[in-house]
Structures are given as structure tokens and as C-alpha cells.
C-alpha positions as CSV (number, residue, x, y, z in Angstrom):
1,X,-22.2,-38.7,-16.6
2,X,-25.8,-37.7,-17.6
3,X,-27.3,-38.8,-14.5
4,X,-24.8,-36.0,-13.2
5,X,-26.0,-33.3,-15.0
6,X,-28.9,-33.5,-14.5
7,X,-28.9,-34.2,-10.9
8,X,-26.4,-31.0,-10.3
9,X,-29.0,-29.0,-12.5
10,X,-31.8,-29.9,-10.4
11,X,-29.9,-28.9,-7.1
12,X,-28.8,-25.7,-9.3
13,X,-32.3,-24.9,-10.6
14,X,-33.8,-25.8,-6.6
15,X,-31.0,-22.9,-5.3
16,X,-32.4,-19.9,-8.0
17,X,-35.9,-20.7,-7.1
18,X,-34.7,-20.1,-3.2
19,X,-33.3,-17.3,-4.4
20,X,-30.1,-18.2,-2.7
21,X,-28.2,-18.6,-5.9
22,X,-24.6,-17.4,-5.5
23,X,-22.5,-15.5,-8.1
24,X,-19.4,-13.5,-8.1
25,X,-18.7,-10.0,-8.6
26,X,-15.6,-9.7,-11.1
27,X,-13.7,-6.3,-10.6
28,X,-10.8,-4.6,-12.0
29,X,-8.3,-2.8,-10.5
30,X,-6.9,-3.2,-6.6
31,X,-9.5,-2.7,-3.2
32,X,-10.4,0.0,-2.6
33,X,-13.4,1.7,-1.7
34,X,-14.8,2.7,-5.7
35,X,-14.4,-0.8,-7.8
36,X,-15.1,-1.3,-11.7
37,X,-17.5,-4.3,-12.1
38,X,-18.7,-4.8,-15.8
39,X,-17.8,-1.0,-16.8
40,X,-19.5,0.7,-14.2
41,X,-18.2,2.3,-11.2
42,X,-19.1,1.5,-7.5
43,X,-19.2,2.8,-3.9
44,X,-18.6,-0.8,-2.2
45,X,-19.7,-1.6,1.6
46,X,-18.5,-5.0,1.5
47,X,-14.7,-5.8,1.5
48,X,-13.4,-6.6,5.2
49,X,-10.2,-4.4,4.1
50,X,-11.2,-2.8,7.3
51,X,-8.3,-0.5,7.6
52,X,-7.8,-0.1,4.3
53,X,-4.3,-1.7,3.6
54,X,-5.0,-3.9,0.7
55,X,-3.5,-1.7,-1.8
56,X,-0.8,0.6,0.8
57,X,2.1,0.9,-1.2
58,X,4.2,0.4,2.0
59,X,2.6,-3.6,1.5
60,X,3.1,-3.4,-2.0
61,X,6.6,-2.1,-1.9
62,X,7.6,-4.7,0.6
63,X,5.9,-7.4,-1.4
64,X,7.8,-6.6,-4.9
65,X,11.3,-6.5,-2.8
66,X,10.8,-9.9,-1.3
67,X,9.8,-11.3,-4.8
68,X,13.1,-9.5,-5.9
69,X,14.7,-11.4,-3.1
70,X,13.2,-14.5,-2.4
71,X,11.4,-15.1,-5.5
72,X,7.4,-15.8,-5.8
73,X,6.9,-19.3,-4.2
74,X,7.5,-20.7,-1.1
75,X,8.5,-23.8,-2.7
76,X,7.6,-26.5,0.0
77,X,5.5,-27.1,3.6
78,X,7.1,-25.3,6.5
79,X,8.6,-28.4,7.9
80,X,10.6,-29.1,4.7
81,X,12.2,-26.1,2.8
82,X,9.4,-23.5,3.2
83,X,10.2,-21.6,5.8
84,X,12.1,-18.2,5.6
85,X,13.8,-16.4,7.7
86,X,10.7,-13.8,6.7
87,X,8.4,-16.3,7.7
88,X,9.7,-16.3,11.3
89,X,10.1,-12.5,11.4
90,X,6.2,-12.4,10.6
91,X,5.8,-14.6,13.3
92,X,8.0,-13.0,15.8
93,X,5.9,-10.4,15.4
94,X,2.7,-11.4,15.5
95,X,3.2,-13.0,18.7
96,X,4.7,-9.6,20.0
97,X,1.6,-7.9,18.7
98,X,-1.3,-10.4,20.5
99,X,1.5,-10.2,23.6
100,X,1.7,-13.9,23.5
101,X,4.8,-16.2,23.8
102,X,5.1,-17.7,20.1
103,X,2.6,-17.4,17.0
104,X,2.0,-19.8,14.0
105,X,1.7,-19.1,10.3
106,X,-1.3,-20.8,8.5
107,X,-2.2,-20.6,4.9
108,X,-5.7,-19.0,5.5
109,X,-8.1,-18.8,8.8
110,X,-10.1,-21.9,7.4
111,X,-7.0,-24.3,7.3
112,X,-5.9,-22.2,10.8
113,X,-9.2,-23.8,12.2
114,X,-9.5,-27.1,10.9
115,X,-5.4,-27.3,12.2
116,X,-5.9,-26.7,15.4
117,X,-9.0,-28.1,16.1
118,X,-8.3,-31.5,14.5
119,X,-4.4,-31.6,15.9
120,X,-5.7,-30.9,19.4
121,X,-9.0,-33.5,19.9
122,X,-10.0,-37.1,18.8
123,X,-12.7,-39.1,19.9
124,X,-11.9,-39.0,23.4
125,X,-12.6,-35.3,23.5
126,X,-15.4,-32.5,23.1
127,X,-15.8,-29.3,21.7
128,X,-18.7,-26.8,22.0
129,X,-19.4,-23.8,19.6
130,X,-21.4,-20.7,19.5
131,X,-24.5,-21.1,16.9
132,X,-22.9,-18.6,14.4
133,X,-19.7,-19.8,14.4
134,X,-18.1,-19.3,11.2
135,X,-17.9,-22.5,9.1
136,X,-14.1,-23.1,9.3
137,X,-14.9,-23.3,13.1
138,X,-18.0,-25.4,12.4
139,X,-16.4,-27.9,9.4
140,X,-13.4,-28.3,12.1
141,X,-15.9,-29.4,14.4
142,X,-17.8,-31.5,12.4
143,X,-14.8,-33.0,10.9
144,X,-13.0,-33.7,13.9
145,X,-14.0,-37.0,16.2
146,X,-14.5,-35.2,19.0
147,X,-18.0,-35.0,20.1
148,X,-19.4,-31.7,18.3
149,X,-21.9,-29.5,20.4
150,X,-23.8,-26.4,19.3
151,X,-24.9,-23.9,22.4
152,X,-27.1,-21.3,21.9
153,X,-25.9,-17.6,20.4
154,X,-23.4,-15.5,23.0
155,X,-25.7,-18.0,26.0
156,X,-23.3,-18.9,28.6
157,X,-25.9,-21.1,30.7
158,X,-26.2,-23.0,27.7
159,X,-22.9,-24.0,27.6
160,X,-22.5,-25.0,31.3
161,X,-25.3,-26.8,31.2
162,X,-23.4,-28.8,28.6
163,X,-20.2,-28.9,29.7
164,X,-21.3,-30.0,33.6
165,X,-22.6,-33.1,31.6
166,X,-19.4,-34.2,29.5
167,X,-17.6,-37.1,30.5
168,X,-14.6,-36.5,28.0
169,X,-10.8,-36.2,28.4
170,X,-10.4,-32.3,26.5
171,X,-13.3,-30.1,26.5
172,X,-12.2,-27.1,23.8
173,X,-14.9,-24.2,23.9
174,X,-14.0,-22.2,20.6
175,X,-16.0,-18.9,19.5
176,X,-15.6,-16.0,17.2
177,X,-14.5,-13.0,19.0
178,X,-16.5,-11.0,16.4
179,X,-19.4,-12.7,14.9
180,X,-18.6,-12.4,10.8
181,X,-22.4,-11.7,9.6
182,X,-24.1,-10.0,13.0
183,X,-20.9,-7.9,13.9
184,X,-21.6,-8.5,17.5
185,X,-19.0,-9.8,19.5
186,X,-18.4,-12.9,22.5
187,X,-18.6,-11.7,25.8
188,X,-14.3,-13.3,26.2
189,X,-14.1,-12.0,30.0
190,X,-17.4,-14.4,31.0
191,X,-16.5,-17.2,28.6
192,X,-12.7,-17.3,30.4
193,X,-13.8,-17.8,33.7
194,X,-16.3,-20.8,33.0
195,X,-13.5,-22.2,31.1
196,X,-11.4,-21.6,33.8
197,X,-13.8,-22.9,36.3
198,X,-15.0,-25.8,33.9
199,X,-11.0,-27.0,33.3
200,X,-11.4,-26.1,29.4
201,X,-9.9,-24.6,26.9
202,X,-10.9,-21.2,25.5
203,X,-10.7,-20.8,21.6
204,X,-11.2,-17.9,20.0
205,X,-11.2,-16.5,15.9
206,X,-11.0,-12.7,16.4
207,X,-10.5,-12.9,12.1
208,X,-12.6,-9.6,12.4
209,X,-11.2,-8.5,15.3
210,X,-7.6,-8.1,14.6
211,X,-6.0,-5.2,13.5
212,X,-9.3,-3.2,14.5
213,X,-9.7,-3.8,18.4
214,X,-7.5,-3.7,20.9
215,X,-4.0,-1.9,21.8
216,X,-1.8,-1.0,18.2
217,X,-4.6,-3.3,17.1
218,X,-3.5,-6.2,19.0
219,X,-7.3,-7.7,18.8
220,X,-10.0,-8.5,21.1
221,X,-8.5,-10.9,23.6
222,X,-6.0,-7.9,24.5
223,X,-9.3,-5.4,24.2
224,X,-11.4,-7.5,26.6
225,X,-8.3,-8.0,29.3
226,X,-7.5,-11.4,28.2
227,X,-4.3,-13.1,28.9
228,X,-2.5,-16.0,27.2
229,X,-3.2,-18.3,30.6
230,X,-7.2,-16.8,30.2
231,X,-7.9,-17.8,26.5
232,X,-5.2,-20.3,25.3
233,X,-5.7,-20.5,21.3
234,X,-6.0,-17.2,19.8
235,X,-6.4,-17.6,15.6
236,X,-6.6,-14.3,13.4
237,X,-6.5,-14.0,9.6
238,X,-4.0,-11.7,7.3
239,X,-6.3,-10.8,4.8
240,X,-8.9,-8.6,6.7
241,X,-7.7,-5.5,8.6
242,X,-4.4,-6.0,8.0
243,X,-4.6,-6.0,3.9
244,X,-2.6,-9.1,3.1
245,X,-3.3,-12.8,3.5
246,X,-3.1,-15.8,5.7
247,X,-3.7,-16.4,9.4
248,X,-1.6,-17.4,12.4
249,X,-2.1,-19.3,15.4
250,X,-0.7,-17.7,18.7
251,X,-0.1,-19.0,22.2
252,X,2.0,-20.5,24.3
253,X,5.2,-22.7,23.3
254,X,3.4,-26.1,24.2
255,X,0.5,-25.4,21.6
256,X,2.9,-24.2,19.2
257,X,5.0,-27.3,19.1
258,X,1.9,-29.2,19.4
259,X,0.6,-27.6,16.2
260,X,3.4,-27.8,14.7
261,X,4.2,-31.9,15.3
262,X,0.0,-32.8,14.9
263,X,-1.8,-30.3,12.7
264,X,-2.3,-31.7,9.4
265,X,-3.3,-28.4,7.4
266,X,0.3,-26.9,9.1
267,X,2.0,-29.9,8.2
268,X,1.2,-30.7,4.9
269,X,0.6,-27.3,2.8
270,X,2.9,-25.3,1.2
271,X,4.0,-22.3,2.9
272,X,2.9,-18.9,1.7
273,X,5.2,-16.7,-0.2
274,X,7.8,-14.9,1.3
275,X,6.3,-11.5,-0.6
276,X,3.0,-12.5,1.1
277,X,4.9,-12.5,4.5
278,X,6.8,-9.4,4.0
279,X,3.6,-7.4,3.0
280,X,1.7,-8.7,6.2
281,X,5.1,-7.4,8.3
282,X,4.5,-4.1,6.7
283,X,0.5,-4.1,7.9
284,X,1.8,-4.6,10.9
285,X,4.2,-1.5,11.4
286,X,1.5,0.4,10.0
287,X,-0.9,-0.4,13.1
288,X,1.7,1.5,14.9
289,X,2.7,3.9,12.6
290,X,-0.6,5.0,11.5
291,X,-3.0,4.5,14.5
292,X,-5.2,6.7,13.3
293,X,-6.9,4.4,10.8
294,X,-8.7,2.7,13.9
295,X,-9.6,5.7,15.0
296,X,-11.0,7.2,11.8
297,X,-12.6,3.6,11.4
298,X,-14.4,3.7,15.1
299,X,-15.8,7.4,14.0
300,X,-17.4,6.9,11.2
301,X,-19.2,3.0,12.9
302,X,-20.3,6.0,15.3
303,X,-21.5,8.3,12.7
304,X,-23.4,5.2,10.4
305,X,-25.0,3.8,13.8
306,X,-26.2,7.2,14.9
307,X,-27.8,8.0,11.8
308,X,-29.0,5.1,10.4
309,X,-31.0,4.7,14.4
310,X,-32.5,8.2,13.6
311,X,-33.9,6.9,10.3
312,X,-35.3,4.0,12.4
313,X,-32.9,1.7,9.4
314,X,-33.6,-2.1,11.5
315,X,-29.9,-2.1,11.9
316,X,-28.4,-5.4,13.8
317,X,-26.8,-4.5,17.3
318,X,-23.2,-4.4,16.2
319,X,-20.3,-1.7,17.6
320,X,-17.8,-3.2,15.1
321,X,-17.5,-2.3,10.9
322,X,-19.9,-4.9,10.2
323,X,-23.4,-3.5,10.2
324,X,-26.0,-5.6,9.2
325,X,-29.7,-4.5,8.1
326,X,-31.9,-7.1,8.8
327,X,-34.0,-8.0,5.8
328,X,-35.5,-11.7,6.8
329,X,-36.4,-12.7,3.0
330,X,-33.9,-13.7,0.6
331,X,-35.8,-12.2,-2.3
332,X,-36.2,-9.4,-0.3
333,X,-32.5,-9.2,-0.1
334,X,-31.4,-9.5,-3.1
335,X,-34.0,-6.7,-4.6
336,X,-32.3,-4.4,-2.2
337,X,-29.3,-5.4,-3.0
338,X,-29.9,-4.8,-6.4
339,X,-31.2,-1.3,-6.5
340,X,-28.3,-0.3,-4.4
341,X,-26.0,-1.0,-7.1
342,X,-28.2,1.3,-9.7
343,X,-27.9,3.5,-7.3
344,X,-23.7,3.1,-7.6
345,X,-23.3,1.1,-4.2
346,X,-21.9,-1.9,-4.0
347,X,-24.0,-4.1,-0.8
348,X,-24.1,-7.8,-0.3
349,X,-27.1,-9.4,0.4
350,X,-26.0,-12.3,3.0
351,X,-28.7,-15.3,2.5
352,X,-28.8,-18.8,4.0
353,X,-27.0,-21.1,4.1
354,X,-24.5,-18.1,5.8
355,X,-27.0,-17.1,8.4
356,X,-30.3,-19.4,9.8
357,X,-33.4,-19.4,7.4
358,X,-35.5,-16.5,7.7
359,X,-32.4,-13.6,8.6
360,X,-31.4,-12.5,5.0
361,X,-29.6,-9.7,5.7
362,X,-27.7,-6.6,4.2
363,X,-24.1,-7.1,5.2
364,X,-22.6,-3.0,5.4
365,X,-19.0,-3.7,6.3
366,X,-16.8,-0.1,6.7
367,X,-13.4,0.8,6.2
368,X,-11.1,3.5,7.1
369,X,-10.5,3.8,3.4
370,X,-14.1,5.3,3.7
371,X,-14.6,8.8,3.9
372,X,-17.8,10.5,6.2
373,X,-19.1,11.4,2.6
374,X,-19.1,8.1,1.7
375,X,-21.3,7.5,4.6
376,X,-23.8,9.6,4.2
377,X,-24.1,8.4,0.0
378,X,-24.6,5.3,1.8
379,X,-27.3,6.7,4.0
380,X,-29.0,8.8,1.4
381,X,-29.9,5.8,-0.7
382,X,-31.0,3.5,2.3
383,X,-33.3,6.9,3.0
384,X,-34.2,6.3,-0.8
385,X,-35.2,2.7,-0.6
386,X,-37.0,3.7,3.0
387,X,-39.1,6.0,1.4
388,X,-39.9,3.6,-1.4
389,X,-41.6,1.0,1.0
390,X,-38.4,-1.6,0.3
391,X,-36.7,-1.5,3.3
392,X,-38.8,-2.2,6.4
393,X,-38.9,0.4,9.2
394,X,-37.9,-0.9,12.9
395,X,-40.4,-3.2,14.4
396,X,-43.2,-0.9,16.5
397,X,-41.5,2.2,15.8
């Protein structure tokens, strides 16, 4: 037991000197833009409540009815006594909303990932990943026995370099749709057709797509002209744009059954409530009923891009609500970071192991929950740390 101790310290005391020592911020109260940490009030750029659902009381009110109705646990897996007839209402219409045959319901986008990606390949087969990735897309990789290969960032050439060499049975070729810490997104149209041309399959995470891109928010598949027979696997979470929690899995019936008879994280995990369901049903009718939340949302990425270019901010080439400030140093980072919140804004500093050594970033997610005022108090303090020397101009400008 000693000799644990102090080996965890060790690794502990190696992560603070590497300044890439984690800790969590404890708030009070639901999401929404202003949060209570530790007494004091702040402006937060860094939920991915990108439409600002998490606390609508159309989600809450459907949530406290199903708990009136169906109780607070799901009680069992899916496949025993876990699934509702709420449950497959939430599917129904998620599949409706993607436009795709049948959808899935996952406990959470990491288990969605690992699921499919482990349910679908053994050792016979190969996958092949974008470099940034997320890490549920990554660890399913990696934990699969299928032969795991990185290509490099968005680089088709890369990839069919790789694939014209693979001798295996399945090639799956899986991708964010929008990349979680750069905000840029996969080019799905070009990645299709080398699938296509290639005989693989296209798998896609649009987590931070959905709800925000695409017709009645239907994600970026739909956004980039992408059909079920173009990109096969389509996973999206719950618990970003659409305020509630969980992911899904949509497709055609073959994958579906498929997931359902050989993906051990569907299988073997509890269901999620039926209140949790019924809330994400609501989100859903309010990306029809209330549209103009993507629309208020693509304004003010317009209005934060435009001026944060004019004050020469080194801004990360994103057109989505996650706009990073590259930063490079994790000390560097985490200073800024820092005097942001004295100034009342709430910022994360994103530090490897999330990104490759040497990008520290600021990660400035937006919501429609924001207001253009909140903007520009966003603004005015990056001006503010600008004119203090902290934040680095753009390079040669």
C-alpha cells in the first residue's frame, strides 16, 4: 500500500509541475450561461449546452412526468426489462430526425463508440482514424483487435495511402464530424467517396454536430448531403446541443440488429431512465419548434469570429460554437485562464493530454443561451489581456 502512494504521488506531483494538473469546477444551480462556483458569479464559455436546453422547462417538465410515470430507474439492460415504450419513442425519433431507417440508444457517446466499434471488427479487420479523434473513438480503437491506424488531421491522401495497402476482411474509417477541441469539421462529402471507392465503411461522431448543423438540426451528415448508403454509422450524443443525456447509434436495420446482438456496452448496461428519454424527446420537438436557437447560435459564431479577427485574437479556423485561441504553453494557458475568471468569465484552458504537446489552447464554446452582450464582455476582456502582453497577437501580423 505504501509503495502506492507514493508511486501515485510521484505521477501526481510530475502532472502539477507540467502544469497539466486537472481539477473540477463545482457549481451550484442548473446550466446556464452565469454559474455560482465557490460564491462568485460567472459568465461561462465552456458548456457544450449549445442550444441552450439543459435547463428548458419543456425538458424538465417532461422529465418530472416520466418520473411520475415510470419511476427514476430503468431497472435493467435493454435486452432484459429496460426498455420502455419511451425508450423506443426516443428512438423512433431520432432515426426520423438523422432521416435514417432505425436509431440505437446508448448510455453516453463513449460507450456508443467503444459499442460499435468493438461489435463490428476483430482481428481480421482494420480501422483508420483521424489524429484528433476524440478518445472514445481512439480507446475503441485501441481496445478493439482490429489493426488500429492513425492518418494524418482532415488528410485524405493519407488515408488512401493506407487503405490501398490493407489486406483485411472490414476496413471501418471512423471520424469526428466536428473536431471537439479545434471546432473544425471532416470534409464527409470527400471521405464518402474514398470509402465508397475503397469498399469501407464510413463512421462518423457528429457529438458536436447534432442539434446545431443540418436541417431541424438533423446534424452534419444531413448538412454535408450525406445519405445512410454514403456514411453507414452515424453516432451523436444527448447531452450537448440537445440538453439532456445519452447517445444513439443510427443506421440501417442490418447495423442495428447487429448492435444490438454484438455490442457489449448495448448489451450489458443498464438502460437510461425513462425521465432521461422523455426529456431528450422534448429537445427534440424544440429543434422544430424553436429553430431560431440555431440561428441566433450561427449569429453570434459570426459576430465572435468577426471581431475577435479584427483584434488579430490567434483564433483556430473553426465556423462551429467551439472557438479555440491558440495559446501553445500550458502555463501559458492556465494564467489566461485564470485572469479570465477575475475578470468574471468562466474559460477552459484545454492542455495535453486532450490536444498534442505544444497546442494548449483556450477552448470558447458558445451557446444560444448567450446573448451578443455576452459576446462582447467576452471580447472586452480578451482586448484586456491583449493589451497586457498575455495573449499573443497573430503570427506576422
Amino acid at each position: 500500500m505504501h509503495c502506492l502512494e507514493q508511486t501515485l504521488a510521484a505521477d501526481l506531483n510530475q502532472r502539477r509541475s507540467d502544469h497539466l494538473y486537472r481539477k473540477r469546477n463545482q457549481h451550484a444551480g442548473p446550466q446556464t450561461p452565469e454559474l455560482k462556483l465557490n460564491g462568485q458569479t460567472l459568465l461561462a464559455f465552456c458548456s457544450n449546452d449549445y442550444l441552450g436546453l439543459a435547463n428548458h422547462p419543456q425538458l424538465v417538465n417532461a422529465a418530472k412526468k416520466a418520473c411520475g410515470e415510470y419511476g427514476l430507474g430503468s431497472g435493467a439492460s435493454h435486452l432484459v426489462v429496460g426498455h420502455t415504450d419511451i425508450h423506443h419513442e426516443l428512438e423512433h425519433a431520432l432515426a426520423q430526425v438523422t432521416q435514417r431507417p432505425r436509431a440505437l440508444l446508448f448510455s453516453s457517446g463513449y460507450m456508443a463508440n467503444l459499442g460499435v466499434i468493438n461489435g463490428l471488427l476483430d482481428r481480421r479487420d482494420a480501422i483508420y482514424q483521424d489524429r484528433l479523434n476524440h478518445a472514445s473513438l481512439l480507446d475503441g480503437g485501441l481496445l478493439s483487435a482490429a489493426k488500429f491506424q492513425r492518418y494524418r488531421h482532415n488528410d485524405l491522401d493519407d488515408l488512401e495511402r493506407q487503405l490501398n495497402k490493407t489486406t483485411a476482411r472490414r476496413h471501418l474509417v471512423a471520424t469526428d464530424a466536428v473536431f471537439s477541441m479545434d471546432g473544425d469539421t471532416a470534409p464527409l462529402k470527400s471521405l464518402s467517396q474514398l470509402c465508397n471507392i475503397q469498399q469501407s465503411w464510413l463512421m462518423i461522431d457528429d457529438a458536436h454536430g447534432f442539434g446545431v448543423l443540418g436541417k431541424q438540426g438533423g446534424g452534419s451528415a444531413l448538412a454535408q448531403g450525406l445519405t445512410t448508403q454514403d456514411c453507414p454509422i452515424y453516432m451523436a450524443t444527448l447531452g450537448k446541443a440537445l440538453g439532456s443525456y445519452g447517445a444513439f447509434v443510427a443506421g440501417s436495420d442490418a447495423l442495428i440488429e447487429s448492435l444490438i446482438q454484438f455490442s457489449r456496452t448495448y448489451i450489458y448496461t443498464t438502460a437510461i431512465p425513462p425521465s432521461i428519454a422523455a426529456a431528450s424527446l422534448a429537445g427534440l420537438k424544440l429543434l422544430k419548434d424553436e429553430a431560431w436557437r440555431q440561428q441566433h447560435l450561427t449569429e453570434l459564431i459570426t459576430l465572435f469570429k468577426q471581431q475577435a479577427n479584427a483584434l488579430k485574437l490567434p483564433l483556430m479556423p473553426s465556423d462551429t460554437a467551439i472557438q479555440p485561441i491558440m495559446v501553445g504553453s500550458s502555463a501559458v494557458a492556465l494564467q489566461l485562464s485564470e485572469a479570465l475568471k477575475e475578470m468574471g468569465l468562466l474559460v477552459t484552458a484545454i492542455r495535453p493530454p486532450t490536444v498534442p504537446k505544444g497546442t494548449a489552447r483556450l477552448r470558447i464554446t458558445l451557446s444560444a443561451a448567450h446573448t451578443q452582450s455576452h459576446i462582447q464582455k467576452l471580447l472586452q476582456a480578451l482586448t484586456q489581456l491583449q493589451q497586457q502582453g498575455l495573449l499573443t497577437l497573430v503570427e506576422g501580423e
